[in-house]
C-alpha positions as CSV (number, residue, x, y, z in Angstrom):
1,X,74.7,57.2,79.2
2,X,74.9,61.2,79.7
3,X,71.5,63.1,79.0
4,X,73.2,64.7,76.2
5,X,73.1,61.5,74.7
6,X,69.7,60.7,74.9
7,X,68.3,63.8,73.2
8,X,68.5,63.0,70.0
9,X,66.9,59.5,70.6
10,X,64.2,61.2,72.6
11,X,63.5,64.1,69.9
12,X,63.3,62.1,67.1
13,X,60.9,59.5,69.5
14,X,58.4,62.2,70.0
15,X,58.6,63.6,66.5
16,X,57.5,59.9,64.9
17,X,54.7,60.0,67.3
18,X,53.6,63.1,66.4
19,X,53.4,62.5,62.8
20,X,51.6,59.0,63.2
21,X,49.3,60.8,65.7
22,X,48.5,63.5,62.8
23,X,48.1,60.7,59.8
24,X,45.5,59.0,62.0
25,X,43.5,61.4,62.6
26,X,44.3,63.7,59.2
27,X,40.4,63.7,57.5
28,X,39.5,61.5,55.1
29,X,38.6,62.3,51.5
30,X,35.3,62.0,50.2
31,X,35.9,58.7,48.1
32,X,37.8,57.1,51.2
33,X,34.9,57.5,53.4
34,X,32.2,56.4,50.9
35,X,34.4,53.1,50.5
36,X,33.9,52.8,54.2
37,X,30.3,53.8,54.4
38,X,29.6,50.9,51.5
39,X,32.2,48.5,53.1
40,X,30.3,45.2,51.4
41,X,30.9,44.1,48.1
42,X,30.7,46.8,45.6
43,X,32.4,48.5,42.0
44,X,33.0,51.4,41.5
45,X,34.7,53.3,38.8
46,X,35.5,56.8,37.4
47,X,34.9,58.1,33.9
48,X,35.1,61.8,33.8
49,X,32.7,63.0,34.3
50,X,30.5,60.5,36.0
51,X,31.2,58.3,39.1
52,X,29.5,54.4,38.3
53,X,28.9,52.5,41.3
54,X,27.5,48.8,41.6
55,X,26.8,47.7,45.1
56,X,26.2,44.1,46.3
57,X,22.2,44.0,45.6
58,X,23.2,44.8,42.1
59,X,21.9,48.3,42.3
60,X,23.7,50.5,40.2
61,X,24.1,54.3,40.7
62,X,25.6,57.4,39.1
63,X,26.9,60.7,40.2
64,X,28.4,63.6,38.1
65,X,31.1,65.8,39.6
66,X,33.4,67.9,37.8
67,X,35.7,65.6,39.6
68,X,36.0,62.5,41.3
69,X,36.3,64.0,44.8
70,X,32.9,66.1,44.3
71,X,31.1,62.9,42.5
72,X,31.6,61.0,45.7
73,X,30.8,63.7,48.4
74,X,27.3,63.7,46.2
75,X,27.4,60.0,46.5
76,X,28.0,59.9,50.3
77,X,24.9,62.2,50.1
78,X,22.7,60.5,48.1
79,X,23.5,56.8,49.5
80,X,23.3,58.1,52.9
81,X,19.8,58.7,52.8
């Protein structure tokens, strides 16, 4: 097999790694990473404009956000703490 020939195979190679490379590390939104931060049993659910959340001990919160995104960066706040 000639070099030419191997190119291709060899561009697109290092391309695929590139994007998998960027996906990994590409940052999280808010509601992915307070699924995480919970990680045991919980429920949560949207209703415009407030964010319900039910964790394991049965404690129940609430956030408002003038969207979903914002109501779980004040929840990653609040449970944080």
């Amino acid at each position: 097999m000639t070099i030419k020939k191997k190119w291709p195979f060899g561009i697109v190679t290092f391309s695929l790694l590139i994007v998998a490379f960027a996906i990994q590390y590409w940052p999280k939104s808010p509601c992915e990473r307070l699924e995480q931060s919970i990680s045991s049993g919980y429920f949560m659910q949207w209703r415009q404009p407030l964010l319900f959340i039910v964790l394991a001990d049965r404690s129940q919160h609430q956030f408002s956000g003038a969207s979903k995104q914002e109501a779980c960066l004040m929840a990653l706040e609040q449970l944080d703490r």
